[in-house]
C-alpha positions, -999 to 999 in steps of 0.1 A, spaced: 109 -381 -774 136 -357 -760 146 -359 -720 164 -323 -706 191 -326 -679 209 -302 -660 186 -280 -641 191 -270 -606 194 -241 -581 226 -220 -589 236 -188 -572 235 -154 -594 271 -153 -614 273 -189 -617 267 -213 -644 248 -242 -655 243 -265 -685 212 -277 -694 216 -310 -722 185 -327 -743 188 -360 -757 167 -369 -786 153 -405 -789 151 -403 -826 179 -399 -848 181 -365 -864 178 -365 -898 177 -340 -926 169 -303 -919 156 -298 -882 162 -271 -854 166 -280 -820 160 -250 -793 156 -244 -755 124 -224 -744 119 -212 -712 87 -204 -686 88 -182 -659 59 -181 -632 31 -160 -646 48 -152 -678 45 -164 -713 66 -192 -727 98 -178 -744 124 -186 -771 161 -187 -754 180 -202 -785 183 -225 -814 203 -243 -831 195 -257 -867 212 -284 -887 233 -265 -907 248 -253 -874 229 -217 -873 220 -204 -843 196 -174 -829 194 -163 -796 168 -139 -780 184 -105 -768 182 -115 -735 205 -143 -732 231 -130 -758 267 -129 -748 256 -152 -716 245 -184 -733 253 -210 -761 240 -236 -776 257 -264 -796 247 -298 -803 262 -335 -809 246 -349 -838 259 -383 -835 245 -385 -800 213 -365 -804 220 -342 -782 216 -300 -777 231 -282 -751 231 -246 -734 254 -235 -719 244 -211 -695 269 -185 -675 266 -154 -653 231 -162 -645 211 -138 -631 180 -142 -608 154 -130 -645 167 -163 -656 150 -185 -631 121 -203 -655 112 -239 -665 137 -246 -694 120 -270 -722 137 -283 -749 120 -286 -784 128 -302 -816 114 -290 -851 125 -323 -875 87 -319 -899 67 -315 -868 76 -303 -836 83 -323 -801 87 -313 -763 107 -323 -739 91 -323 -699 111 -293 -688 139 -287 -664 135 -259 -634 168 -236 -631 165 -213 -600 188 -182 -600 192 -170 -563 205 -136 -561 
């Protein structure tokens, strides 16, 4: 249902941009987020993105990170710069359109 691209291993400072394709088409009012998992700790909310174009971001990320999405291809992105090493977490994308869908994750390491 939704595929993530774009993780990697990325030196603290530096950038990365995570993207997650939908294979439905996105219709009516739906959110599309990235949530992220570090080792031992509790999955998280990083941001979201809704249909009308709102977005929310946790505290964390604010000022660092943005997300944005392509409706015509389906698609959410996060932009993610100065990266720091409390980043470093399994990055999943989800999709609330009614009921809520998964993607498999995508592993960003932050090396300080």
């Amino acid at each position: 249902q939704l595929q993530a691209y774009g993780g990697g291993l990325v030196q603290a400072g530096g950038s990365l941009r995570l993207s997650c394709v939908a294979s439905r088409r996105l219709v009516g009012i739906n959110i599309m987020g990235w949530y992220r998992q570090a080792p031992g700790k509790q999955r998280e909310l990083v941001a979201t993105i809704a249909s009308s174009g709102s977005t929310n971001y946790a505290d964390s990320v604010k000022g660092r990170f943005t997300i944005s999405r392509d409706n015509a291809k389906n698609t959410v992105y996060l932009q993610m710069n100065s990266l720091k090493p409390e980043d470093t977490a399994v990055y999943y994308c989800n999709l609330w359109m009614r009921e809520t869908y998964w993607g498999q994750g995508t592993l960003v390491t932050v090396s300080s």
